[in-house]
N, C-alpha and C positions, 0 to 999 in steps of 0.2 A: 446876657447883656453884652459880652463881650463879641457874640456871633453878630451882632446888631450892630456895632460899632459903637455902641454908647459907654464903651468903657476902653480905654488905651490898654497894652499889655500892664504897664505901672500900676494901673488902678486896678487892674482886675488881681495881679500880687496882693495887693496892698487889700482889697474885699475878700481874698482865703482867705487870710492873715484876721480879719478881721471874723470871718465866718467863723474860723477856728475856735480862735477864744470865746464866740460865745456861743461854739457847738457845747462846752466841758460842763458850761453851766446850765445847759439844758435838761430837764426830764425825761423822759417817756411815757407814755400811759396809754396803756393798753384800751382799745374801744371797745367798752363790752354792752350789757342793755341798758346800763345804770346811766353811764356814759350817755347813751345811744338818746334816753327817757329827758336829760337832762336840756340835751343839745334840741331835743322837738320843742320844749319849752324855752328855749330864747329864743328861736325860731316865730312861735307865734306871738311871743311876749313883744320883740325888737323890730318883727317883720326881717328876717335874715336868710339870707343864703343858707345852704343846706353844709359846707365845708365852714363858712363862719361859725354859725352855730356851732357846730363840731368843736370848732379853736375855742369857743368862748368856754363850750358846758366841760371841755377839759380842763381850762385854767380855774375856772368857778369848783371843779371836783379837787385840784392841786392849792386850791386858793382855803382851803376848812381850815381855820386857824393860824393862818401864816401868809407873810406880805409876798405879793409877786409879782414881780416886771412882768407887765404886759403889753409884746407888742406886736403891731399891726400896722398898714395903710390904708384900710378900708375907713372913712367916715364913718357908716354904719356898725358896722361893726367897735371902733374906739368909743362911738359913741355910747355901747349898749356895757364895754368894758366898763367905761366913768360910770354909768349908773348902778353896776355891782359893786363899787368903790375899790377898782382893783388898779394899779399904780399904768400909769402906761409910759410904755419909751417914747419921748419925743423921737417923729419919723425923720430921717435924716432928709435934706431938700435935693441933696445929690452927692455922687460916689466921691466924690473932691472935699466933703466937707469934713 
């Protein structure tokens, strides 16, 4: 964003800073066929992009018994999050807010 011009040097500071903190509380998970089997079935279930699906059948695999921020900007895709009843981050409107 900041190659674009849509973010000043301050804000682009201030979006590590922000990345940072919530790289720490981020997971990992490895995409393997379970993964793979999981993310075709939101796909056809949600009508989805092939990388959405992906973000959703992994959060649905980290989601088995435990609450989890879920976020995104895709309409389609938050929409298919809400109907798993998995928590979403409201999307910020812009880098200033």
């Amino acid at each position: 964003m900041r190659k674009g011009r849509r973010l000043t040097p301050a804000q682009l500071d201030q979006a590590l800073e922000d990345l940072e903190i919530l790289w720490r509380g981020l997971h990992s998970h490895a995409v393997n066929e379970a993964l793979l089997m999981r993310a075709a079935e939101t796909a056809r279930a949600h009508a989805l992009r092939s990388y959405d699906a992906v973000h959703l059948g992994g959060a649905l695999a980290f989601a088995a018994g435990e609450q989890l921020d879920f976020a995104c900007w895709d309409k389609e895709l938050r929409a298919a999050a809400a109907k798993h009843g998995l928590a979403l981050i409201p999307p910020r409107l812009s880098s200033s807010a």
